[in-house]
N, C-alpha and C positions, 0 to 999 in steps of 0.2 A: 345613475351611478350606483355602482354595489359598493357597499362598506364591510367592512372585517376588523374585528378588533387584531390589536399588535401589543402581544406582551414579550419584552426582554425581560428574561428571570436568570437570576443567580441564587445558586446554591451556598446560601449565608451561611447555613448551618445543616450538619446531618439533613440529607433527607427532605429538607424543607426549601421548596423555591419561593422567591420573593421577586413580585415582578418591578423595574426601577424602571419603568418605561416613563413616571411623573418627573424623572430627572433626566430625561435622553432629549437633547435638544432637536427639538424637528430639523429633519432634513438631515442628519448627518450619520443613517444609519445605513447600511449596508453589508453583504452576507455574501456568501457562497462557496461553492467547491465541485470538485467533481474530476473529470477527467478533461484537460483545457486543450490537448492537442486532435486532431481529428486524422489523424497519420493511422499508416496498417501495425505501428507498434505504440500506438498515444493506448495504453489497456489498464493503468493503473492511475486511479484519483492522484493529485497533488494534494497538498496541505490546503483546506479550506480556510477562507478568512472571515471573520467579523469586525465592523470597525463603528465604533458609536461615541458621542461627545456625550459627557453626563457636566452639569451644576454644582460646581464645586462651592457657590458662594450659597449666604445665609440665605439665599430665596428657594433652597431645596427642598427638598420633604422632611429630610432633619433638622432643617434651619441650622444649620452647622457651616461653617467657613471648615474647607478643611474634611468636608464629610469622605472625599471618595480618595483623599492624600494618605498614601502610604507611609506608617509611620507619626501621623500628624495626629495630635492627642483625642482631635472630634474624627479620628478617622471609625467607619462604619465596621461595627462587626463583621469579621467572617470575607471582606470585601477586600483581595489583594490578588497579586500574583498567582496564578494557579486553582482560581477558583471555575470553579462549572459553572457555564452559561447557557441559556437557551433563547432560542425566538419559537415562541407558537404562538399562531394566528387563528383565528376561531373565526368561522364563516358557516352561518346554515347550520346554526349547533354543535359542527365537528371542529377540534380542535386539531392543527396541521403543525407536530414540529418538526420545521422546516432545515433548523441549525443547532447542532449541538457541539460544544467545545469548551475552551478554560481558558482563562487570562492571558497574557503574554507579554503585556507591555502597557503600563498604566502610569504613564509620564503626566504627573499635575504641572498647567503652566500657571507659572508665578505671575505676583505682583497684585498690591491690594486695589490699584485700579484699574488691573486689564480687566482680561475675562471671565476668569477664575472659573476655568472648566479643565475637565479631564478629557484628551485625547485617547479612549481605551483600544489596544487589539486583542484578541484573539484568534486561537487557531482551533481547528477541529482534533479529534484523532489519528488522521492521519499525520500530521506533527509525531505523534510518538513512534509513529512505523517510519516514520525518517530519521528521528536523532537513535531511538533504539540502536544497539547492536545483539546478534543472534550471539549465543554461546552456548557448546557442545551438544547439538543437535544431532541424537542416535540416530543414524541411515534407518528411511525407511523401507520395505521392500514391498513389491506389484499392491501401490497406491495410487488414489489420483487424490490431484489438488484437493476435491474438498475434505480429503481423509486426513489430511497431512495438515488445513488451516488450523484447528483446536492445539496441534503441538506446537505453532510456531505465537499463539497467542499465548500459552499456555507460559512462556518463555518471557513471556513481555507483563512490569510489573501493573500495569493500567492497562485494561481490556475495556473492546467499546461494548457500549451498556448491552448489545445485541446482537447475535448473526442471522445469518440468511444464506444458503448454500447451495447452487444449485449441484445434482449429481456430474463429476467431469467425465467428459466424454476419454480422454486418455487414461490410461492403465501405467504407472513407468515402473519400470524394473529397481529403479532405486533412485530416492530421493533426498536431498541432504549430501550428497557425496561431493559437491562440487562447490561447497561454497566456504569461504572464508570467515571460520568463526572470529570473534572480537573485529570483523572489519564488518561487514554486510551485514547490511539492516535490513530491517524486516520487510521495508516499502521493496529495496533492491530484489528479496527474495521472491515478493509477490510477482514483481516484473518478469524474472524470472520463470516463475511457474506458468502464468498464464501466457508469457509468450510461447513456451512448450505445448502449452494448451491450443495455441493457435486460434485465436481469436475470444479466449473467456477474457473478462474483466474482472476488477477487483473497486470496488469502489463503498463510500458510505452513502444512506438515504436517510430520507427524511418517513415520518409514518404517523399515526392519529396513537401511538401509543407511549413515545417517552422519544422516538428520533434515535440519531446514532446506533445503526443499522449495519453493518457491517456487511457487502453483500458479494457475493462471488456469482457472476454466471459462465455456464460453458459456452462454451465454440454454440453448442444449440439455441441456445436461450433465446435468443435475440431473432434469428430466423423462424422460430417455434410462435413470435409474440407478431400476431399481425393485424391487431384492433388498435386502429388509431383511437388515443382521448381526446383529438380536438382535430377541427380544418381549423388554420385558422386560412380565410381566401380574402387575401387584401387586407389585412385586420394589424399587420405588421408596423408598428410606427417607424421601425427601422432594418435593413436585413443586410448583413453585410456577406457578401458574394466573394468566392473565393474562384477562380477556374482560371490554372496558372500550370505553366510545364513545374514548378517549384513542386508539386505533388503525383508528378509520374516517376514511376519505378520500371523500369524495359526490362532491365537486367537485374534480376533475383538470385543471392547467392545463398544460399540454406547451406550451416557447417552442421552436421551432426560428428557424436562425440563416441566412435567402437572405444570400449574399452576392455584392458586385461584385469583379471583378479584373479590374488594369489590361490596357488589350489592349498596350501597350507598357511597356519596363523605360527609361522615361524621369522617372516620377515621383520626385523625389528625399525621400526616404523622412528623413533626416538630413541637417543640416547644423549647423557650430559657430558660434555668432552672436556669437563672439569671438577674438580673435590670443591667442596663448601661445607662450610660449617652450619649448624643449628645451636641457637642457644639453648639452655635449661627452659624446659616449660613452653618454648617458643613453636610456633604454628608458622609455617610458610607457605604460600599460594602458590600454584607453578601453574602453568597453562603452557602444552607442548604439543606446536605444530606437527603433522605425521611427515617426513621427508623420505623420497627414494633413498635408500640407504648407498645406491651408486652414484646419480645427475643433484641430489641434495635438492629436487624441486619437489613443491608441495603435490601428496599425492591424500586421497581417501584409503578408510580403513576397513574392515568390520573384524568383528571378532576377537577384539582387541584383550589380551591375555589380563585377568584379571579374578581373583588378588594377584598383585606382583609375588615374584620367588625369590624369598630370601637369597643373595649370593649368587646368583643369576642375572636379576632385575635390580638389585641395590645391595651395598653392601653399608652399613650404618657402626661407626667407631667412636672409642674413646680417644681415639689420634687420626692427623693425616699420616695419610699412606695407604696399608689393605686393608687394617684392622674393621672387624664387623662383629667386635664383641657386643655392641648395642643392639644389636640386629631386632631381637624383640624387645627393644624401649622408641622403636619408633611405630608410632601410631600413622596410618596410609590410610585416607578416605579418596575416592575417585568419581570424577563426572567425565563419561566415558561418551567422546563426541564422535561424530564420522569423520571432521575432519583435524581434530585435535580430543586432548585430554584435558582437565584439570585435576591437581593432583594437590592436596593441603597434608603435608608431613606434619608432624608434631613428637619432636623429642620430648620424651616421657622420663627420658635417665634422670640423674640428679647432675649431673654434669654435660660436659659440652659435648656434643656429638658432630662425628665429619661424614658427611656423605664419602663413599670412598671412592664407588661404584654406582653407578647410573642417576636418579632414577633411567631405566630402559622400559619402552614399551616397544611389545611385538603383537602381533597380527598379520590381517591377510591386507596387504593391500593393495588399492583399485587406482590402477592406471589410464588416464585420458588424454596422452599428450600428443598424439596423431588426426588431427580433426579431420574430415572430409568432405570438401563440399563441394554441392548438387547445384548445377546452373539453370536458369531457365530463359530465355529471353524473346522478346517480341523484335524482329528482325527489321519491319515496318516502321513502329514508331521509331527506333534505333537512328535508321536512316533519315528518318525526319526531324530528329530533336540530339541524337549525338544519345549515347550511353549516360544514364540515369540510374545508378546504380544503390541498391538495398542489401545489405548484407546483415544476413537472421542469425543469433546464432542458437542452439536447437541440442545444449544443453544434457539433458535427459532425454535423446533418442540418439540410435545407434543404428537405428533402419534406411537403407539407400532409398529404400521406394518410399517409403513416409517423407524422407529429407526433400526427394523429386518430388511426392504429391503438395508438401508446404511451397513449396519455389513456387509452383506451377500456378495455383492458386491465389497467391500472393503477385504475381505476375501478371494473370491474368485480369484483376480486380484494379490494378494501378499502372498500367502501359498507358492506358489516354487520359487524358484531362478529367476531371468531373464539376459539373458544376455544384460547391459545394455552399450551402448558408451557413459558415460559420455562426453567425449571431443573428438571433430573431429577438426583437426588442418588442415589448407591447405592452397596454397600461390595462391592469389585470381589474382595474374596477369600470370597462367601460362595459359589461354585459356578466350574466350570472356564468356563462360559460366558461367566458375567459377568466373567472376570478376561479372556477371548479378548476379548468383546466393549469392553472398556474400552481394551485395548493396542492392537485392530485401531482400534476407532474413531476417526476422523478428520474434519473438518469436509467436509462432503457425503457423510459415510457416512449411509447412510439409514435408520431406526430404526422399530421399533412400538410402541406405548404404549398401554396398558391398566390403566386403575386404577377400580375400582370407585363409591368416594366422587363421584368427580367426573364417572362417566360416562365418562371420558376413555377412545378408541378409533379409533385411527388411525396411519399412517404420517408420517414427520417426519423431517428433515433435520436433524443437529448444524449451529450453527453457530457453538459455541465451546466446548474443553473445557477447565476448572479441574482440578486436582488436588491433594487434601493428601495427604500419607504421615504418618499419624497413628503414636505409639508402638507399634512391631511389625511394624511397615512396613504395614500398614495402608492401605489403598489406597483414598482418598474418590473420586472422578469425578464430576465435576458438570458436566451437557451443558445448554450454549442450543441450544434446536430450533425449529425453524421448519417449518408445516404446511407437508405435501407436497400437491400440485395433487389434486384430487377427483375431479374428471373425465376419464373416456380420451379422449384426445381423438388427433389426426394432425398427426404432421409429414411436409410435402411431400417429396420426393425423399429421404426417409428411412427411412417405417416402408412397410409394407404391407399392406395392406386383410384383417382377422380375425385380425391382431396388435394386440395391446395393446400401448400405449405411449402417451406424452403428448404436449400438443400444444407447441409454440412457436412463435411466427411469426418 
C-alpha cells in the first residue's frame, strides 16, 4: 500500500499556513469541484466543496474547550468565517494542492456532553464567481475570451491566487454588450463566453505550486491533449455507466444575435423623467440602464458622450422647475459601462440643489432584438426516439454559417446514445501509479478506461474530481469523465498532414 501524507491548512494569519490536520477527525473529510454535468453545455466548474469535522473539546491541540467556536473566549486565532484553506498531499517528495477555498459555515455543536466537534464547510472560488455581480463592464471590440478574462476578474474584489489561459480559438466583434450589469455574475458570464466559444471550459485546478488555478481552455485544448496519465484496466472499485435517450440531442437549434448600431453617438440611451433634489455636500449613486429610447427595452451602447453638457445632459438649480444656476456647483464622476452607467453627483453649492434636467446619457446604441436560428437535425434517430431537442444560444455571433456549423456539430456529437462513465471510483494507495495518477490528475487530464463487465474501452477526459480521505488516510478519488472525440480528425493552421491529432473548427 502507497502512503501520502494529508495536511488541511488554514490561513491563521498573513501569509502563514497552519496545518489542523491533528484536530480533523478521521474519516470525515472530503473535497472537491469541478465541472459536475457531462452535457454538450456542462463548460463551466460549479462551486467546489470541502467538508471536515475538527475537536472542539480539551483533547485538541489547544487543549481548549471551545478552540474552533466562533465567538467563544478560547476561540483559535485567525480561525472563522472566511478564512483560506487548503488540502496538500505530499507523495514521492512533491507536494499536490489539491483544494483551495475559505470558510463558509462553521456551526459548533453544543452540549458539554455530546461531542463537541465542529461540523466545517467550505467552498472554493468559484463561490465568488457565483454570488459576484458584474458592474459597467466597457465593450470590448475583436477579442477573444482569454483577452477579455483579466477584465472581468479585474472587476471582482477576491481573485484566485492564479491563472492559466489558453489562446481562444474565436475573434468576436464585441464583447460585454449583451449582459446585464448589477444582475449577472461572473460564473453566468463565463458560461456565456465559452459557450460562444463552443466547446472551451472554464474551470479551477489543482498544481505543486499554491493550487487555485484559474484555467480557461479553447474549443482546441482538449483535442490537441492526447497522452493519456493512467489506464486504469479493471482497477475501478466502482464505475457508474450512463447510456440513456436522456442525453441525445437530434434537433439542434443555434440562435445567433445580427445586430444594428447607431451610425452616430446621438441616441440618448437614458434620461430621468423626474426633478430630485441633492442635499448641501451630499454624494448620490445613480447607476442607468441604456433603454431604446422608442420599445423602452434594454439595449447596449458605446461611445457613450462624456463629460455630460451642461443644459443639455443636466440642468442643476437653486429651485425646482428649469433653474440651472448651480450648473457648475455640481461635481459628475462616471463609470461608463456597455450596458449601463454609473454616475455619483455631488452638490458642491452651499445650499440645496434640484436636478432640473436629466441626468441624460447619449450615444450609439447596439441593437439585438431579432435572434435567428440555424436547425440541424438527425431524421433517423428523430424517428426512433421522437425529437430531443437543444437550443444554444450563441450570443456574440451574428454569422449564419458559423450559427449552421455550431448546430451541426453539436448534433452531430449527441443524435445517439453514448456510453458514458460518469464516475470512476478507485482507492489511490493501492499501487504507486494510481496514487501519481490521482494527485497528477486534474480536470482535462486525459484518462483510459477499461472495464470488462461493461465492455467499457476508451479514452476520456475528467471533468470533475471528489475526494474522501477515509480512516488511515485512505485516499478515495472519484472522476466525472467525459468521452474523448473518436475520430482523427484536422485542425487547420495547426496539425500536419500523417500526424494524428483532433479536429476542431
Amino acid at each position: 500500500m502507497e502512503t501520502a501524507t494529508i495536511a488541511l491548512e488554514a490561513e491563521l494569519s498573513t501569509g502563514v499556513w497552519t496545518d489542523l490536520a491533528a484536530d480533523v477527525q478521521q474519516g470525515s473529510m472530503a473535497f472537491g469541484g469541478g465541472i459536475l454535468g457531462t452535457g454538450p453545455m456542462d463548460l463551466v466548474a460549479s462551486t467546489g466543496s470541502l467538508g471536515f469535522t475538527l475537536n472542539n473539546s480539551k483533547a485538541n491541540s489547544g487543549g481548549k474547550e471551545g478552540y474552533y467556536s466562533p465567538g467563544h473566549a478560547n476561540q483559535r486565532s485567525g480561525f472563522d468565517e472566511g478564512t483560506q484553506v487548503r488540502v496538500k498531499i505530499t507523495y514521492g517528495g512533491t507536494s499536490y494542492y489539491k483544494w483551495v477555498g475559505r470558510l463558509s459555515n462553521v456551526p459548533p455543536r453544543p452540549g458539554i456532553y455530546g461531542p463537541r466537534t465542529v461540523d466545517v464547510e467550505a467552498v472554493d472560488w468559484m463561490d465568488q464567481a457565483a454570488q459576484q455581480k458584474i458592474s459597467q463592464l466597457a465593450i470590448q471590440t475583436s477579442k477573444r475570451v482569454d483577452q477579455v478574462l483579466p477584465t472581468i476578474l479585474a472587476d471582482m474584489p477576491i481573485a484566485p491566487r492564479a491563472t492559466s489561459y489558453a489562446t481562444g480559438v474565436e475573434t468576436f466583434a464585441r464583447i460585454f454588450d449583451t449582459d446585464s450589469d448589477e444582475r449577472m455574475s461572473p460564473m453566468a458570464l463565463f458560461q456565456k463566453l465559452v459557450r460562444n466559444e463552443m466547446g472551451g471550459l472554464i474551470y479551477l485546478k489543482g498544481d505543486t505550486a499554491g493550487g487555485e488555478t484559474l484555467r480557461f481552455d479553447s474549443r482546441h485544448t482538449r483535442p490537441l491533449n492526447t497522452t493519456s496519465i493512467i489506464t486504469l484496466d479493471n482497477t475501478m472499485q466502482d464505475v457508474e455507466i450512463q447510456y440513456s435517450r436522456e442525453a441525445v440531442k437530434n434537433l439542434v437549434k443555434a440562435q445567433i444575435y445580427p445586430k444594428r448600431v447607431d451610425t452616430a453617438a446621438t441616441t440618448v440611451l437614458y434620461e430621468a423623467q423626474q426633478k430630485f433634489p441633492i442635499g448641501v455636500g451630499q454624494s448620490m449613486t445613480l447607476t442607468l440602464p441604456y433603454r431604446d429610447p422608442t420599445t423602452a427595452r434594454p439595449i447596449s451602447a458605446s461611445d457613450v458622450v462624456y463629460p455630460l453638457v451642461a443644459d443639455s445632459d443636466y440642468k442643476f438649480g437653486s429651485s425646482e422647475g428649469t433653474a440651472n444656476d448651480l450648473n457648475a456647483s455640481l461635481g459628475i464622476s462616471a463609470t461608463i459601462g456597455g450596458n449601463s452607467t454609473r454616475l455619483v453627483l455631488t452638490n458642491n453649492a452651499s445650499v440645496i440643489g434640484w436636478m432640473n434636467l436629466g441626468p441624460k446619457l447619449r450615444g450609439k446604441g447596439i441593437y439585438a432584438y431579432d435572434p435567428q436560428t440555424l436547425e440541424s437535425k438527425d431524421t433517423t434517430s428523430i424517428n426512433k426516439r421522437g425529437e430531443l431537442t437543444l437550443t444554444v444560444d450563441l450570443e456574440q455571433h451574428d454569422s449564419q454559417v458559423k450559427g449552421q456549423a455550431f448546430a451541426d456539430y453539436l448534433k452531430n456529437r449527441n443524435s445517439v446514445p453514448h456510453k458514458v462513465p460518469r464516475g470512476v471510483r478507485f482507492l489511490a494507495n493501492r499501487s504507486a501509479p494510481l496514487m501519481t495518477a490521482a494527485l497528477q490528475g486534474e480536470i482535462s487530464s486525459r484518462i483510459t478506461l477499461k472495464e470488462s463487465a461493461t465492455a467499457l474501452n476508451g479514452d476520456y477526459f475528467i471533468n470533475a474530481v471528489h475526494f474522501e480521505i477515509a480512516p488511515g488516510n485512505l485516499i478515495w478519488p472519484t472522476w466525472t469523465v467525459v468521452p474523448a472525440e473518436t475520430q482523427t480528425l484536422f485542425i487547420w493552421n495547426t496539425s500536419h498532414w500523417n500526424i494524428d491529432t483532433y479536429w476542431a473548427f
